[in-house]
N, C-alpha and C positions, 0 to 999 in steps of 0.2 A: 381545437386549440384556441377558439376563440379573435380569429385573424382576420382580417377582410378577403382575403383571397389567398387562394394556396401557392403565389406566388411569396407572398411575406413571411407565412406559413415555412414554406423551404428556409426562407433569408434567414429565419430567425433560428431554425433548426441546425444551421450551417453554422451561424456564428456559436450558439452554444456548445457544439460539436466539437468547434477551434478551441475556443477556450476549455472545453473539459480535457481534449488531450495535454494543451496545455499546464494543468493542474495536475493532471498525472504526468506529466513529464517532470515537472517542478520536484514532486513526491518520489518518485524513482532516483531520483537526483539525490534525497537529504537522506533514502533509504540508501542509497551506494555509500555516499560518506561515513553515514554511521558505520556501517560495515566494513571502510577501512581505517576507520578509527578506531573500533574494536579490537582489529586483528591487531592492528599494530602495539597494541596494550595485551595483546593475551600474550598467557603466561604457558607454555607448554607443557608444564608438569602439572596446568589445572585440568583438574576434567570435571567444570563447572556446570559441563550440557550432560552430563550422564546422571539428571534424577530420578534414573529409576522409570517403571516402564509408564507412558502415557496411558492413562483412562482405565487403570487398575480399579476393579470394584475393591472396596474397604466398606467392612461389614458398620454398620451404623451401631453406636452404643446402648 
């Protein structure tokens, strides 16, 4: 890693650690919101998620 000693080596592995859960905690966060901002807007008569089947091969022209 480029450290003086594998003491620092940890120090610095630990704080990026902190802060990466952090960042995904942050992101769990705006991913929850969205999704009940969503629900709260959908419409029960849509059936917007039903396009048809995922990863259908479609012959090439």
């Amino acid at each position: 890693m480029g450290h003086d000693s594998p003491r620092a080596a940890m120090i610095y592995q630990h704080a990026t650690t902190v802060e990466d859960q952090g960042i995904a905690d942050r992101l769990s966060g705006l991913v929850e919101a969205h999704r009940g901002e969503s629900d709260e807007d959908a419409d029960p008569d849509d059936d917007e998620d039903d396009d048809g089947p995922a990863g259908a091969l479609v012959p090439a022209g």
